[in-house]
N, C-alpha and C positions, 0 to 999 in steps of 0.2 A: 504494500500500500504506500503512495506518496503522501506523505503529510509538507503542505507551502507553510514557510514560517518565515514571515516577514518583525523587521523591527517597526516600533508603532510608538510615537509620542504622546502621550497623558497627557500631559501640561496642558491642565484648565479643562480638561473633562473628568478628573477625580480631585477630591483635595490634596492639598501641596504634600500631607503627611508622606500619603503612599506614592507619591511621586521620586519624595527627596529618599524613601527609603526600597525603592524597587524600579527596577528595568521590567520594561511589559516587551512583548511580542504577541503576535497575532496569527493562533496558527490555526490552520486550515485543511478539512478531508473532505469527500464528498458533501462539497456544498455545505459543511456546518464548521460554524469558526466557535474557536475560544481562545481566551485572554492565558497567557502566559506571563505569572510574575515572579519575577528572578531576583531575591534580593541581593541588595549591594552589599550588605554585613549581614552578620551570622544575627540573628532573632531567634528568642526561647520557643518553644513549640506553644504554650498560650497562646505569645503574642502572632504567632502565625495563625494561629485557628478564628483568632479574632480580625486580625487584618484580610483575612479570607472572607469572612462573612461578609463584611463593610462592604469590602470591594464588588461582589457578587448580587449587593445589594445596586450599589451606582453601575455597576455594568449592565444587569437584568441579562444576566446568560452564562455561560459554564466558565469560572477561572480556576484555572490551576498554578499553585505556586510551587514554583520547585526550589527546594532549597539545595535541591545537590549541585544546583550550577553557580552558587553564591561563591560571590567573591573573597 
């Protein structure tokens, strides 16, 4: 299966928090996209579970944050 996974700029479609503390991508399989967010530092697994919510909330569709590609 091809999965497109392009980089995607936030800035001013989410609040500045999860901006200044995550890289988004936008990736894509048959016709259905989801949000990819990569943090920039290492975050406790709460504060991931929470920053998941939020964001899934102002996106309205499926994100996934990986933490295994953090910097």
């Amino acid at each position: 299966m091809e999965v497109d996974i392009k980089d995607v700029d936030y800035n001013g479609r989410l609040p500045m928090i999860y901006s200044s503390l995550y890289d988004f991508k936008i990736a894509s399989m048959h016709n259905i996209e989801w949000l990819i967010a990569i943090p920039k530092e290492k975050i406790n697994l709460a504060q991931l579970r929470k920053n998941h919510r939020q964001i899934e909330k102002q996106k309205d569709g499926f994100v996934i944050i990986n933490s295994s590609l953090s910097r």
